[in-house]
Structure formats: structure tokens, C-alpha cells
C-alpha positions in Angstrom: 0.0 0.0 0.0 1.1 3.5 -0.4 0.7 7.3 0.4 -2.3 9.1 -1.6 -3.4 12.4 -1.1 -7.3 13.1 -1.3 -9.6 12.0 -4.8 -10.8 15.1 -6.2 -14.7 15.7 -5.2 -17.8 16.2 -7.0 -21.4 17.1 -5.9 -22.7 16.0 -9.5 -24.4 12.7 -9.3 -22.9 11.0 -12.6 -19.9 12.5 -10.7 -20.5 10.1 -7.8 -21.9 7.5 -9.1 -19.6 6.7 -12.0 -16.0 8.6 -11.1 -15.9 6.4 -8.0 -12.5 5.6 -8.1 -9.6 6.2 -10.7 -5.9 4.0 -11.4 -2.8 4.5 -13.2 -0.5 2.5 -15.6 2.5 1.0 -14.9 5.0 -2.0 -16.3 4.0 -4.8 -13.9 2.0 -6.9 -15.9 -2.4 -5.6 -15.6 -4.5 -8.6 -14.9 -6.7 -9.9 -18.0 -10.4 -8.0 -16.3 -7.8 -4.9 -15.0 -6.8 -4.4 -11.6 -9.7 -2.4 -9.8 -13.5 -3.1 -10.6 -16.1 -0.8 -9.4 -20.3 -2.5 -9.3 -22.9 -0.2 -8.5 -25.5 -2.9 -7.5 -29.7 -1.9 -7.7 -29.3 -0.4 -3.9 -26.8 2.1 -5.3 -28.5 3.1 -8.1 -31.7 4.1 -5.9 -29.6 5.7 -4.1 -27.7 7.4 -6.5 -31.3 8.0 -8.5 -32.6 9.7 -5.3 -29.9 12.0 -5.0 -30.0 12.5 -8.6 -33.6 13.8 -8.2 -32.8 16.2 -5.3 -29.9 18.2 -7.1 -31.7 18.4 -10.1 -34.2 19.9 -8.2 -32.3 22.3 -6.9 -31.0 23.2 -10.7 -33.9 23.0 -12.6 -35.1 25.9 -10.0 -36.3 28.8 -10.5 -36.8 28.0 -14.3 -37.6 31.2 -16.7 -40.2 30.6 -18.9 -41.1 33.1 -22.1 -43.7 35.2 -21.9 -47.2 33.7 -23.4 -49.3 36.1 -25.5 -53.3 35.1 -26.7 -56.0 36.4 -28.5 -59.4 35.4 -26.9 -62.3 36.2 -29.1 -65.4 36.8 -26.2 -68.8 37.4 -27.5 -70.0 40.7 -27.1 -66.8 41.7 -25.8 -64.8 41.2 -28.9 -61.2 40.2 -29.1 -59.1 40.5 -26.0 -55.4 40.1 -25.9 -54.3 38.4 -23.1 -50.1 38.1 -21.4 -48.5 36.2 -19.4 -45.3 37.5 -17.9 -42.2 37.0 -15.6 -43.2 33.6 -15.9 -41.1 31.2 -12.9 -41.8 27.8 -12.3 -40.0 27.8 -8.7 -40.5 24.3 -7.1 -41.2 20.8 -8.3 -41.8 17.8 -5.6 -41.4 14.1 -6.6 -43.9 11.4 -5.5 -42.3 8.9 -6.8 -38.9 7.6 -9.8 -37.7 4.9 -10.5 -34.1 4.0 -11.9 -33.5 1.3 -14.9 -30.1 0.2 -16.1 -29.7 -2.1 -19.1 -27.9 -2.1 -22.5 -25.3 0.7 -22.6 -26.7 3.2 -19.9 -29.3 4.2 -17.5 -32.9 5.3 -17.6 -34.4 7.3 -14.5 -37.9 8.3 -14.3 -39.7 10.8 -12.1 -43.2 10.7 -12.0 -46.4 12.2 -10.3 -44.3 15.4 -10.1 -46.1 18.5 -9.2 -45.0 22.0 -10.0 -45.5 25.7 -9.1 -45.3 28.7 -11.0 -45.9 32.2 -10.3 -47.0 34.8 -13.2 -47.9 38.6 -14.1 -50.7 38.8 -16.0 -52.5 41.6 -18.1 -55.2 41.9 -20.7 -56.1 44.4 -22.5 -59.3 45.0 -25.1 -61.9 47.6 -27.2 -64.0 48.4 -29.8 -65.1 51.6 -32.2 -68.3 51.3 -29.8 -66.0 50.8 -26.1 -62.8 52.5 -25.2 -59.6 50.6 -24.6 -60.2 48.4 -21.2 -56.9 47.0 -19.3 -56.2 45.0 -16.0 -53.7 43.2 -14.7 -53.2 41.5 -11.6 -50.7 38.2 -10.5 -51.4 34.5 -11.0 -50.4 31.5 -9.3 -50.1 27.8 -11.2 -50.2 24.4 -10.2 -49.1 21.8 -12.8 -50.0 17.9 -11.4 -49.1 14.6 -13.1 -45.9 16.0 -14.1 -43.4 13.2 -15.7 -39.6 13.8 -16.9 -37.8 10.8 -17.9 -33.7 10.9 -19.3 -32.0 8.1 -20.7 -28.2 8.4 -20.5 -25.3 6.0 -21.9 -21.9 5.7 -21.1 -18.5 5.1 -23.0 -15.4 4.4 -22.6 -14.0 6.7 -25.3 -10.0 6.4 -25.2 -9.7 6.0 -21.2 -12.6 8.7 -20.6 -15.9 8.5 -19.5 -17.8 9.8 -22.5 -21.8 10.6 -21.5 -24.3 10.9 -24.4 -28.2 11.7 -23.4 -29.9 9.0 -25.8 -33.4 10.1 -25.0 -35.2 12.7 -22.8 -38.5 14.4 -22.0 -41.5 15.9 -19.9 -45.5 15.3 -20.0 -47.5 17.8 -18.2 -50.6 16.3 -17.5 -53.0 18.6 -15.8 -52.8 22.8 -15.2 -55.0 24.8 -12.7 -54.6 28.5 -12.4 -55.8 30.9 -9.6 -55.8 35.0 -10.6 -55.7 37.8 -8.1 -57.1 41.0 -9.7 -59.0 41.8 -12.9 -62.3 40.0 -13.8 -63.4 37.1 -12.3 -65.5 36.7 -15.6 -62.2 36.3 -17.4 -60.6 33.5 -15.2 -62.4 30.2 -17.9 -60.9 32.2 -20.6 -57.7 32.4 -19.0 -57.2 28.9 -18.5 -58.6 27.5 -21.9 -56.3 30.0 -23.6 -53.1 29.5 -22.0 -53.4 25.5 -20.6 -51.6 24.4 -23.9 -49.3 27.0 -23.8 -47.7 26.9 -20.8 -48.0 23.0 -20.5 -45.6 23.3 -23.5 -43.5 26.1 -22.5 -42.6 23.9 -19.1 -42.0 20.6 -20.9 -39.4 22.5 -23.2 -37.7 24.3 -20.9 -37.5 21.3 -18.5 -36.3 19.4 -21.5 -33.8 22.2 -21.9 -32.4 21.7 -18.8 -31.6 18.7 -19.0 -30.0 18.4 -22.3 -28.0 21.3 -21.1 -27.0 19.4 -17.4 -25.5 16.1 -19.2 -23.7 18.2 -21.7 -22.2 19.9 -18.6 -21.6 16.6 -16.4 -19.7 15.3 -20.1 -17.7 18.0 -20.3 -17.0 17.4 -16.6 -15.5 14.0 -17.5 -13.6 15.1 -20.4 -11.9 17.7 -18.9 -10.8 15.5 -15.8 -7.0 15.0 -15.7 -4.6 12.3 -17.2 -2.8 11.9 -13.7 -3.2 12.3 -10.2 -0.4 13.1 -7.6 -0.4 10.2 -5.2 2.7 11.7 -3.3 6.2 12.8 -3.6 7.1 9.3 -5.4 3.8 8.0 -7.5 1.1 9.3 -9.2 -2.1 7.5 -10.8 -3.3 7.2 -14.3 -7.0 8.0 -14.1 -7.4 6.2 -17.6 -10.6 3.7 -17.8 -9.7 0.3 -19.3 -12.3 -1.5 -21.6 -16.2 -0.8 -21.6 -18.9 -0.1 -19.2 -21.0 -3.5 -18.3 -24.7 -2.2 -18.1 -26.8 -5.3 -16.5 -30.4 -5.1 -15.3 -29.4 -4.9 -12.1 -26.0 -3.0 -11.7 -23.3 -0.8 -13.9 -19.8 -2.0 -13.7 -16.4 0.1 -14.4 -13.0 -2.1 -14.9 -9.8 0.1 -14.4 -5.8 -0.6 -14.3 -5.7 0.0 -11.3 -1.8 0.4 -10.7 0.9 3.1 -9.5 3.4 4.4 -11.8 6.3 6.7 -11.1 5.8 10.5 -10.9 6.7 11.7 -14.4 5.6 8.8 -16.2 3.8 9.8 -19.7 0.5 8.6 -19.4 -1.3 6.2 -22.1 -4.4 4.8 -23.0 -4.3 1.1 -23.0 -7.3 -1.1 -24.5 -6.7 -4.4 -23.1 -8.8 -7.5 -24.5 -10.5 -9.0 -21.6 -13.2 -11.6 -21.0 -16.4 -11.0 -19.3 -15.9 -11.5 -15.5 -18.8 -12.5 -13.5 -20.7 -9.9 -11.2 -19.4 -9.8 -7.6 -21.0 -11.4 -4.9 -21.9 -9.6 -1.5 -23.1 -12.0 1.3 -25.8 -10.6 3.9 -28.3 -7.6 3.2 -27.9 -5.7 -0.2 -24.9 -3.4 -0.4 -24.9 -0.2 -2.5 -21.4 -0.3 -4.4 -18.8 -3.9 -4.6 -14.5 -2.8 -4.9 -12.5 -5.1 -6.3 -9.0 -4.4 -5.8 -6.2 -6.8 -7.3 -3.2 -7.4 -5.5 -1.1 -6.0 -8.4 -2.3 -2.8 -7.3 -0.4 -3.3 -3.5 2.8 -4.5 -5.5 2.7 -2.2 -8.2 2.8 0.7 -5.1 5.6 -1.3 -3.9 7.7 -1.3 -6.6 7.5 2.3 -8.2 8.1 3.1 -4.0 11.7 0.6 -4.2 12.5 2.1 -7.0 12.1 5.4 -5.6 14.6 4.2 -2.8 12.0 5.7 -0.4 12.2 2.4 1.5 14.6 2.4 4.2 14.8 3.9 7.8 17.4 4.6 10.4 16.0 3.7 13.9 18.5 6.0 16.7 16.2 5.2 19.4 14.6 1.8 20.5 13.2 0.9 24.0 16.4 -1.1 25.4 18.5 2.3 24.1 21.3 0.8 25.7 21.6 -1.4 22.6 22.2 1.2 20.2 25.8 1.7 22.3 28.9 -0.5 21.8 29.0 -1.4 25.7 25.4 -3.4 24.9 27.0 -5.4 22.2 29.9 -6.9 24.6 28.7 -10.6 24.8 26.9 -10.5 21.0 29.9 -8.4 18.9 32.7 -8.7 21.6 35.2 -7.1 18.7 32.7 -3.9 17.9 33.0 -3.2 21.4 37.1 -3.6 21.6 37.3 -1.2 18.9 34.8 1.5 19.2 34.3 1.6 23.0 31.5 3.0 24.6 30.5 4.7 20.9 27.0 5.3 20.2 25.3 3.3 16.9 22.3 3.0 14.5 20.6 0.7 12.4 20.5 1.4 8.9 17.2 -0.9 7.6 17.2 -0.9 3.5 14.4 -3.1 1.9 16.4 -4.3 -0.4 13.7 -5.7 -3.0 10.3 -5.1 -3.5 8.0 -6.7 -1.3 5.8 -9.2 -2.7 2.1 -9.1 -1.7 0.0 -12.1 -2.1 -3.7 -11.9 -1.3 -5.2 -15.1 0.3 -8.0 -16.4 1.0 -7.6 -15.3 4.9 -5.4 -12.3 5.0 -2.5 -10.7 3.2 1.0 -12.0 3.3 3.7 -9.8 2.8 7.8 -11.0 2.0 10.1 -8.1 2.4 14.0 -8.8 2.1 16.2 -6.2 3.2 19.7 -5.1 4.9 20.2 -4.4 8.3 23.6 -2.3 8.4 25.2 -1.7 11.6 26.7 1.9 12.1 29.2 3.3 14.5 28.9 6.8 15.4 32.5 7.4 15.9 33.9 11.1 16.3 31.0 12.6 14.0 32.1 10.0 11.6 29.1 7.4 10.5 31.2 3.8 10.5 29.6 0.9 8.5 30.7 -2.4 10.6 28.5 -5.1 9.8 25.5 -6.0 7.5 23.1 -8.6 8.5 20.2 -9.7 5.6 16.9 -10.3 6.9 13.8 -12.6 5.1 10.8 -11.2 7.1 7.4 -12.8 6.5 4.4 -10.7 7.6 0.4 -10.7 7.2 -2.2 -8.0 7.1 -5.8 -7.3 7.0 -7.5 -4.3 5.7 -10.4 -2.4 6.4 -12.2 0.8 5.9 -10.8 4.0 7.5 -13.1 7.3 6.7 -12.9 7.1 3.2 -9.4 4.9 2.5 -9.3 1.5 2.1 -6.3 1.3 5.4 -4.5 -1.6 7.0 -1.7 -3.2 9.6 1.0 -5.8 9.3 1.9 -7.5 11.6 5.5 -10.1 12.0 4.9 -13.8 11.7 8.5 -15.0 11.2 12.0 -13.8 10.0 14.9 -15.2 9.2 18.9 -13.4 9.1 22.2 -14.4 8.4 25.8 -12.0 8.5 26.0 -10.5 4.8 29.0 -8.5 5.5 31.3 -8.1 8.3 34.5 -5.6 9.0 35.6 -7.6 12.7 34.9 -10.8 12.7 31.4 -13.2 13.0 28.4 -12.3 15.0 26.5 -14.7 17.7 23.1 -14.4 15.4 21.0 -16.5 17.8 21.9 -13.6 20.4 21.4 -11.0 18.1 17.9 -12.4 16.5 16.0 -11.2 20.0 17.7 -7.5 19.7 16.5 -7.4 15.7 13.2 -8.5 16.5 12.7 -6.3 19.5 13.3 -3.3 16.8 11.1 -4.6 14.2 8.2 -5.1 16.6 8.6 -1.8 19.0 10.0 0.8 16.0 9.8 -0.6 12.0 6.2 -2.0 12.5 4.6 0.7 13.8 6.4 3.2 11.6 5.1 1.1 8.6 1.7 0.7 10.0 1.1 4.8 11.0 1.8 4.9 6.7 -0.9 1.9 6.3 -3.2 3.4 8.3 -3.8 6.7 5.9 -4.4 3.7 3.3 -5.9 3.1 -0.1 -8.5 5.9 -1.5 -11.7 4.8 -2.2 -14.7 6.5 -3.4 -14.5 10.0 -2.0 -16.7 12.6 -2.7 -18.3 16.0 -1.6 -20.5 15.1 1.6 -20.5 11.6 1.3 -18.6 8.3 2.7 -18.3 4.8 2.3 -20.7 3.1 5.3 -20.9 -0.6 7.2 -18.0 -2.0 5.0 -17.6 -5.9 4.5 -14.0 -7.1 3.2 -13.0 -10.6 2.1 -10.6 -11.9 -0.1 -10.7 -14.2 -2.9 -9.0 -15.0 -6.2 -6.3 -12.4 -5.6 -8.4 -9.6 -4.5 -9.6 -7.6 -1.8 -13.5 -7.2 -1.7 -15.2 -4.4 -0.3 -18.9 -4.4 -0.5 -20.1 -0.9 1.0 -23.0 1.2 1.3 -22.8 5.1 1.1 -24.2 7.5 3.2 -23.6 11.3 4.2 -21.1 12.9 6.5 -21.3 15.3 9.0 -18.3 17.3 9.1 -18.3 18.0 13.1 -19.1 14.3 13.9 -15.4 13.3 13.5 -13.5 10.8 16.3 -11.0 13.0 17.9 -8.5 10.5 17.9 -8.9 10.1 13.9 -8.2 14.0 13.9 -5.0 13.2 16.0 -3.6 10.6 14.2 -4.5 12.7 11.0 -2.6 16.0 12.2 0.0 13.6 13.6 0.7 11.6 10.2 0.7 14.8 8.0 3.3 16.7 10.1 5.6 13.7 10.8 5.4 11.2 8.6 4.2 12.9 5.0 6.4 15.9 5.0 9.8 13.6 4.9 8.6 11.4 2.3 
């Protein structure tokens, strides 16, 4: 696992629901289905139709409308010319949508709507016989039996998401109006002339609006960026890799999925791939399913070895007296005849790296690396010995705020002397000294990096919720719901370790 920084936000819906997660490129070798999968089951699109609903709301209002002009012919009265004006249609409410995915996209469909509208309204009429009459007053409409339906598909169109609107539209169904001012005589003739009207005016402009939104949300996508800083080492390709799956039941995303150096040039890569089957989520219904390959943990690991970002030099352990000659007496006796009473430090280099294998319990982890011993002599930094370690660890994951996080812990390592500049070591007295500084300094080092973890879905308000993992066929699973955050609702201790990692640990790497 490595260091990310924070996944951009969104608070567009086709934002959340279909940018929930991005991956980069590099030359270890991408698994034949890619190596992070993204499943928006039925619960998740509900919810993501819902919320859908609700901001478009909020855009479509206040809506505009032209102003309506008619001619009403009245007997006796003659021809009267009739406006409406400053026409707003200023809040709609939703009884009831519904969300349909299948082919290449999505169809959601709101109906039972009802809408309001406010309006001027003057009229104005005469004959040879009658001078010129005019009134005007304010009118208030109530459309019922409103439905707006959109169908919208998604492409992968050379590592983008490209969004096309197949199909949209609104039916107004029934329009009452209520006048204040003028003639009450004229109210009939009011609605009769201007019924049709505004019923069309609405289901344009509504229409509008929506044409206009997805052409905005696609632009959106097509103007997100090629790479995304991870940290001072790696950075993510935020290229999509083959097409979207549209089922009846759920919209899946396959991505690469692995780190690549900072600086890399970024390309689109089309792999061929075989249909993988949909992922399975034991218990109650989950909103979204991750599926994240192991190749994406050793990819981290090796752009990070090759960034030589992997070592550490531990000055301070509990038994200090250890990191003096005078403690090395019995295990080193020569170290201690020729640097007396000098102080030391470990030099730890991974010297490979790591290899991550999922299973079907845990993760393991083998690391390999060098353990060099250093005198501090006069000011001068005096390599003595080299010892190489094969350290076997395991590690579970789970969901931290927003970051798919984790700890290691040590199951078993093995060392022998690499190098040596006075004479052999006792290694079964020095195994208990290299463990004690694996377990009290380097594991809990590594695991304060773990713990900021893996970014999942993160977006504007909104947080992964009652996460399951398991593993299986090389992956991590992570079958989620998503629900809203509240900002001042935050553990304290999270906020610790948070301020903690970011002034300690992220500014030196």
C-alpha cells in the first residue's frame, strides 16, 4: 500500500456514481479484467437515483419561462389580448422515480411530479363602440401529473468516460390556475387560452435543462486529468480500461488500477478481456462492490523501491542501551574492543520489493532487506556489519473514513551476516535485539503509513458506510453502502492521528 493524497470531489451525481474511483499505468504486468472493478449494485443506483432527483431539483429551480401572449375572441366583448409574464416555475416535488439500467446506460424516471409557478398577468381589449379596457393582476399555477424521464449511456472513449443523453422528455398532464385582480369573468378564458401554452412552455424548458445538465456533467469528465499526484514518489493514471458493463441490475467500471512513477507519460491502454462475472456480496444488499487486485499493492511497492523511499534509520529503540557498543559486549565482543562506549544505528534498506500475495484469509507480505550496523564514531558514521533479513508478515484491511487502510503484523523472519569488518556475530543472540526493533519501531512506523491507506470513493459530503471485506482469487473485496457525512461528527482521535501523520510522517517522504 502506499501514500495518496485526497480523490478530487464532485457534488454531480454521474460524478459520484460513476467517477468512484480512478488508477494508473504502470510495467508490472495488468490482470486480463484490470486491476480495480467498481459494481454499483440496484441499492446504489436508488440511491444514487434519489440524489439524482434532489440536485436536479435544486438546478432546474427557479426555471424562466417566455412570456405567453393570446387572443381570446369573447362574445359581445370582442377580441381581447391576453399576457402572461415574468413567468417562474419555482419548485417541483417528486412522489415517486424509478431507476433502470440495461444495455449501454441508465434510464431514471420521475413521475407524479407537481410543479408551481408564479406569473404577471395583463389583458387588455376595445371596440369603435368601447374605449380601450386594461387590467392586470398576479397568477399563481399548479401543474399535477408532471413526468420527466432521461436516458443516458456511457463510453469508454480512449480511457474517458464519454456521456451521451440518448433520449429525454417531460409530460405535463393537468394545469389549474388561480388569478388575483382583474375580472373574475375572465378567469375560464384564462385557463382555456393558455393551458396548452404553458404545458408546452414547461416541458421544453424542463427538456432544456436537461439536455443542457449532461452536456455539462460530459464535459466534466472530459476535462478531468490524465494523472493524479499520489505523493512525492507515484502518481495514478486516471485512464478507464475497456467498456462499461450495463446489466439489469448493476453498472460495472474495470480500471488498471496500478501506480506508476511521478513523471511517467500517461497512455491509453485497450486491453482485450473476458467477461468477469458480477461480484458477490453475502448478507443484506450493499450499495457499491470494490474489487482491488493485488497488483495494485505490488505495483505501489515497486515504483516506491525504485524510488529508494524504502529504508529507515532507527537512533532510538526501548532497550536504548543497545544502540551503544558497551550493549553489544557478549553478541559483537570485537565492535565493542574497537569502538568503546560509541553510540550506533541501524541502517534498515528493503532491499527488494515486497511481494504481496492476497489469500484467501489475510494478506501476506515478503520483504528482504539489509540491516547495516553503524558506529557513530567522532562525527564520523562507520559501516561495521550487515546482516540480511527474510521477514514474512500478514495483514488485514479495512475501511478507514474514506481509505481502504491496513496493519502488518511479524509472523516469522529469518537473518544471516551478509558483510562483516571484525569478525562473525552470535546471530541467535542478536535475532531477540532485531526483532525487539522490528516489533517496538519498524512495525509501527510502517503501520502509522498503512493506516492513511488506499482511497476509495471519495466525494463532496458523502462516505463509504458498514463496509464488509473478504478476499478471494487475488483480491480484496469491499462491499459498502454510502451514506452522508457530518463534518463536526469526527472521532477526535482520527483527527490526531490525522494532524500527527501529516506533520511527521508525510512531509519527509
Amino acid at each position: 500500500m502506499g501514500l495518496f493524497s485526497n480523490f478530487m470531489a464532485s457534488n454531480n451525481f454521474f460524478l459520484l456514481l460513476f467517477l468512484l474511483i480512478i488508477s494508473s499505468y504502470t510495467h508490472v504486468q495488468s490482470t486480463e479484467e484490470g486491476s480495480i472493478s467498481i459494481e454499483i449494485f440496484k441499492k446504489g443506483l436508488d440511491f444514487g437515483k434519489d440524489l439524482l432527483i434532489e440536485k436536479a431539483i435544486s438546478s432546474l429551480t427557479p426555471v424562466e419561462l417566455p412570456d405567453i401572449e393570446k387572443a381570446v375572441k369573447i362574445p359581445l366583448i370582442g377580441t381581447v389580448h391576453i399576457t402572461l409574464s415574468n413567468l417562474v416555475l419555482y419548485k417541483v416535488n417528486v412522489s415517486s422515480s424509478t431507476a433502470e439500467a440495461g444495455g449501454t446506460g441508465v434510464t431514471i424516471v420521475a413521475s407524479g411530479a407537481k410543479a408551481y409557478m408564479t406569473s404577471n398577468w395583463s389583458y387588455h381589449y376595445g371596440t369603435w363602440l368601447i374605449p380601450d379596457i386594461t387590467d392586470k393582476g398576479v397568477a399563481s399555477i399548479e401543474i399535477e401529473g408532471m413526468e420527466i424521464g432521461l436516458t443516458v449511456e456511457l463510453k469508454n472513449q480512449q480511457g474517458t468516460l464519454k456521456m451521451s443523453l440518448l433520449d429525454c422528455g417531460c409530460h405535463v398532464k393537468d394545469i389549474s390556475i388561480k388569478m388575483d385582480g382583474g375580472a373574475s369573468w375572465l378567469y375560464q378564458g384564462m385557463v382555456g387560452a393558455f393551458g396548452k401554452k404553458i404545458r408546452s412552455s414547461v416541458e421544453d424548458a424542463i427538456s432544456s435543462k436537461i439536455k443542457y445538465g449532461i452536456r455539462k456533467l460530459d464535459s466534466k469528465l472530459q476535462s478531468l486529468p490524465k494523472a493524479v499526484k499520489v505523493d512525492k514518489s507515484s502518481a495514478l493514471n486516471v485512464t478507464f480500461v475497456d467498456d462499461v458493463v450495463v446489466t439489469n441490475s448493476s453498472i460495472r467500471l474495470n480500471v488498471d488500477g496500478l501506480f506508476t512513477a511521478r513523471g511517467h507519460d500517461v497512455d491509453f491502454y485497450h486491453y482485450a478481456r473476458n467477461s468477469r462475472p458480477s461480484m458477490s456480496c453475502s448478507g443484506r444488499p450493499k450499495m457499491v462492490g470494490i474489487s482491488i487486485h493485488e497488483n495494485v499493492l505490488n505495483s505501489a511497492s515497486l515504483v516506491h523501491f525504485k524510488a529508494g523511499v524504502m529504508h529507515l534509520i532507527v537512533d532510538k529503540i526501548p532497550d536504548q542501551s543497545f544502540l551503544n557498543t558497551s550493549g553489544w559486549k557478549l553478541i559483537f565482543p570485537q565492535l565493542y574492543q574497537q569502538y568503546p562506549d560509541d553510540d550506533m544505528n541501524l541502517n534498515i534498506s528493503i532491499t527488494s520489493p515486497p511481494i504481496v500475495k492476497v489469500e484467501q484469509e489475510n494478506v501476506n507480505v515478503a520483504s528482504y532487506a539489509d540491516v547495516t550496523i553503524d558506529v557513530l564514531d567522532a562525527g564520523e558514521v562507520i559501516p561495521v556489519a550487515c546482516i540480511a533479513l527474510v521477514i514474512d508478515l500478514s495483514g488485514n484491511v479495512e475501511i478507514s473514513k474514506n481509505n481502504l487502510s491496513g496493519s502488518i503484523q511479524l509472523n516469522d523472519f529469518t537473518m544471516s551476516l551478509k558483510w562483516s569488518n571484525i569478525g562473525s556475530l552470535h546471530m541467535n543472540l542478536l535475532k531477540p535485539v532485531v526483532e525487539s526493533v522490528l516489533r517496538a519501531v519498524v512495525l509501527p512506523y510502517v503501520n502509522l503509513l498503512l493506516w492513511r491507506g488506499v482511497p476509495l470513493p471519495h466525494f463532496h459530503g458523502y462516505a463509504l458506510h458498514n463496509a464488509q471485506i473478504r478476499y478471494a482469487d487475488s483480491r480484496i473485496i469491499a462491499c459498502s453502502d454510502v451514506t452522508s457525512v457530518i463534518r463536526g461528527n469526527l472521532d477526535p482521535l482520527m483527527i490526531y492521528y490525522d494532524h500527527l501523520f501529516r506533520e511527521s510522517i508525510l512531509e519527509s517522504i
